[in-house]
C-alpha positions, 0 to 999 in steps of 0.5 A: 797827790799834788805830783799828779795834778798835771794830768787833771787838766789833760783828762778834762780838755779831752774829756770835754772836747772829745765830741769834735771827732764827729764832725767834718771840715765846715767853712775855711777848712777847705781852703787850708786843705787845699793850701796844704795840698799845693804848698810845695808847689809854691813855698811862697805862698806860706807867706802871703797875708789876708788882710791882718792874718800871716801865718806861715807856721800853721801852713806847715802843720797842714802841710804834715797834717795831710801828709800824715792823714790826708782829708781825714778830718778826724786826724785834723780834730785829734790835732787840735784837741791834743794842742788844746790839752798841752795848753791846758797844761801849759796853764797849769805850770804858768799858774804854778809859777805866777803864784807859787801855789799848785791847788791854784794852778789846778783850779785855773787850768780845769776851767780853762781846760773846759771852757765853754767859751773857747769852744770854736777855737777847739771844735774849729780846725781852722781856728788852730791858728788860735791853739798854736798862736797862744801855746807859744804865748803861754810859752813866752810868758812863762820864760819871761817870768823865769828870766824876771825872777832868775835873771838868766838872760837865757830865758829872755831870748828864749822867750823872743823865740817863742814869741816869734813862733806866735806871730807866725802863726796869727797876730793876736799875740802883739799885745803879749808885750803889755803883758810883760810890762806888767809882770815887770810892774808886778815883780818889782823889778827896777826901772832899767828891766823895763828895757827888757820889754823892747825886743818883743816890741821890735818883734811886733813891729817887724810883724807889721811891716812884714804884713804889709809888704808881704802879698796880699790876698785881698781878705781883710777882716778890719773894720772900715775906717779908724773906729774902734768897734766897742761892740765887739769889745762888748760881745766878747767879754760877754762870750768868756762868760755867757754862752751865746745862746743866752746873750741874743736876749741880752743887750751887749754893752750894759752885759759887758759893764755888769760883767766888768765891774765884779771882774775889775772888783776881783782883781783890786780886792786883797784877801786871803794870799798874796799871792792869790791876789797876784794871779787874779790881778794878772788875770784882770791884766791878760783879760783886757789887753788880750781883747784889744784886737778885736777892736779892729775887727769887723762886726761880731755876729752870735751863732745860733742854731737859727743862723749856724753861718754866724759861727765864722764871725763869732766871737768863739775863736777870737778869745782863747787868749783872753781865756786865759785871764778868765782862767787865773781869776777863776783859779784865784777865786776859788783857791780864795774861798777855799782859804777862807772856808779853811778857816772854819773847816779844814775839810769845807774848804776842799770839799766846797772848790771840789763841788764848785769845780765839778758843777763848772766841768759839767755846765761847761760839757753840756755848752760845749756840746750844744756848740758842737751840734751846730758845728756838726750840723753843718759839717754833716750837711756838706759831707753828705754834699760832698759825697754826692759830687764825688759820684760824679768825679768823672764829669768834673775835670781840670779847668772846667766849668761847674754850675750848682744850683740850690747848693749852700756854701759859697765859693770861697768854700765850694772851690778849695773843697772841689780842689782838695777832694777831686785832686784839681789845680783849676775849678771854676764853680758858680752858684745859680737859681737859674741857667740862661744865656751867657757870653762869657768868655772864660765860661763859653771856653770851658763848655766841653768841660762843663758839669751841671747840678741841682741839689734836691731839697730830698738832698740828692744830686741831680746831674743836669751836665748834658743839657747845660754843655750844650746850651754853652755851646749854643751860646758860644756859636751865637756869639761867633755867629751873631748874623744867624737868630736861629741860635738865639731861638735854640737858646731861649728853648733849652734855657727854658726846658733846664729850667723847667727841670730845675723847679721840677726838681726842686718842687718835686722834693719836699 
């Protein structure tokens, strides 16, 4: 029976996570469509960083992804849940050789299979950066432990291998050589294999210094000035425990001190095996150092089905790695109280875990489908946007002019998915209530070009492109003919009438 705990953890990631193959690409999902759509015209730009994000390595995913499936998000969702269901696996084998102990390895990766907390990293697929970053982590922690134990100095290039393929995919991963100071702490290794630490420092610090002088592409994420953001601290211990929906009641730092103390209790209490106290201290360890980097992150904000935008800068993605800690305490825990009832019952011990573990899958499914409705929510509303443009893909053409108006999204996202859908190199989209009089050079250049629309709050398209065409070229001829008021005039009156048909259209659908 043991042979075929493996495949437990698979079953349940895609059992669990199978409800994002509804949903359509939401928010930064156009820009790394639209990336892999142009990466071989400028190999470079794989290289460029945002702010604290490099990640050459899930460029070139995208890249085979659209290859393969061009702008079908449900080939981008089989991805991610496939790369979720091998880290579910990757878990399951790392516990089994931290402990020793198979029933604790399956206890462990099931949670972190199902997890309710890591739901953005796998609903999200922008958020593969999260899925990749800490396979190869998995993977070098799992090497580094083999070299400890088997002192095959194979395993610890190995390992730095990985380690590099984690880097290049997001920088989460730089606090992984904390955790491998402890495992050497932890084996009882002597001094000198403290050493054996400094490649991967001198990794992390290349990683550094390759993100500063690579190009920069002017998003950052950190937060203004030195201070530590202790807030996003808190709200990110909260999320590993609390859904989000249930921590906008609650106050953030006293949650998080209520939380810590049993987790911390947990991983000092000795009882039982141990080898379970082992896999619940490492637990406690990959917990705290892997939250570290959301100290430098800007403000954490909950999503809730009030304020669905909130899912870019929600704490979700941020804390697959960490997850993993969650996982090994949880695992250690339950094969814990499983030992201990054995004592009593020989057949209470399995039955009250299998109970237990079963009550957690479902809690779990029921969050991570309420996550997923938002999720979907918000990417049915910008397919069904999307499908109204392209009814009108011959009004938008290559370097022209695009004016929405009453149409969500910014144009961070409008422009990669005008891009990626429509096939051009060069957009410009800009979002306004209202039309007026415009001097604007690069948008007066462009009026020949130019396309117009009103998104009706019935969510049809309304084509205002004629009207708004010829009030840029009203306007430019005013500013090549500033003596003649007359354009002026004819300026004001059609700026008027568009306007008027806006709020007609607008007023016009409940």
């Amino acid at each position: 029976m043991k042979k075929f705990f493996y495949i437990v953890p698979i079953v349940v990631a895609f059992g669990i996570y199978s409800v994002a193959f509804n949903n359509f690409f939401v928010f930064d999902d156009f820009i790394w469509i639209h990336r892999a759509r142009t990466l071989t015209q400028n190999w470079s730009q794989m290289f460029y960083s945002e702010g604290i994000y490099f990640d050459p390595l899930v460029y070139l995913m995208f890249l085979a992804d659209s290859l393969i499936a061009g702008p079908d998000s449900r080939w981008y969702h089989a991805m991610d849940l496939l790369i979720h269901a091998v880290n579910s696996l990757l878990v399951y084998r790392f516990v089994n050789l931290l402990s020793g102990d198979e029933k604790a390895g399956l206890y462990g990766s099931v949670l972190f299979a199902s997890s309710f907390a890591i739901a953005d990293a796998v609903l999200w697929p922008s958020s593969r950066v999260d899925l990749v970053s800490v396979m190869f982590s998995l993977g070098t922690l799992t090497l580094f432990l083999k070299y400890l134990r088997g002192e095959n100095s194979r395993f610890l290039w190995l390992a730095c291998l990985l380690f590099v393929l984690a880097l290049g995919a997001k920088g989460t991963p730089v606090v992984v050589p904390f955790i491998l100071l402890w495992f050497v702490y932890a084996e009882q290794k002597p001094g000198d294999k403290y050493l054996s630490v400094a490649p991967f420092g001198l990794l992390v610090l290349l990683y550094f210094t390759l993100l500063k002088i690579a190009p920069n592409q002017g998003v950052t994420s950190f937060t203004p000035g030195l201070h530590l953001n202790l807030r996003n601290f808190s709200l990110s211990l909260d999320a590993l425990f609390i859904p989000e929906r249930y921590l906008e009641v609650l106050n953030p730092a006293i949650t998080a001190i209520v939380l810590a103390v049993p987790v911390i209790a947990l991983g000092l209490m000795n009882f039982t095996s141990e080898s379970s106290t082992r896999l619940r201290r490492t637990g406690v360890v990959i917990l705290a150092v892997s939250l570290l980097p959301v100290l430098v992150l800007k403000d954490f904000k909950l999503a809730t089905v009030e304020n669905p935008i909130n899912l870019l800068s929600s704490p979700s993605h941020r804390v697959y790695l960490a997850s993993i800690g969650v996982a090994l305490i949880g695992g250690g825990v339950l094969r814990s109280l499983e030992i201990l009832i054995k004592r009593y019952s020989l057949k209470g011990g399995a039955l009250a875990t299998t109970i237990i573990l079963f009550g957690v899958i479902c809690f779990n499914a029921i969050e991570v489908r309420e996550r997923d409705l938002l999720w979907e929510g918000e990417g049915d509303g910008i397919r069904l946007r999307l499908l109204e443009l392209l009814n009108y893909r011959n009004r938008i053409v290559e370097d022209g002019y695009v004016g929405l108006s009453n149409f969500p999204g910014s144009r961070g996202f409008l422009n990669p998915m005008i891009k990626a859908y429509f096939n051009l190199n060069k957009i410009t989209t800009e979002q306004v209530q209202h039309v007026g009089m415009t001097f604007d050079p690069e948008k007066l250049k462009r009026a020949e070009r130019s396309s117009f629309f009103v998104m009706g709050n019935d969510l049809k398209l309304y084509d205002l492109s004629d009207q708004v065409k010829n009030l840029l070229l009203l306007c430019r001829q005013a500013s090549l003919n500033q003596a003649r008021p007359e354009y002026i005039n004819e300026i004001n009156k059609l700026t008027a009438q568009i306007n008027n048909n806006i709020d007609e259209i607008l007023q016009n659908n409940p």
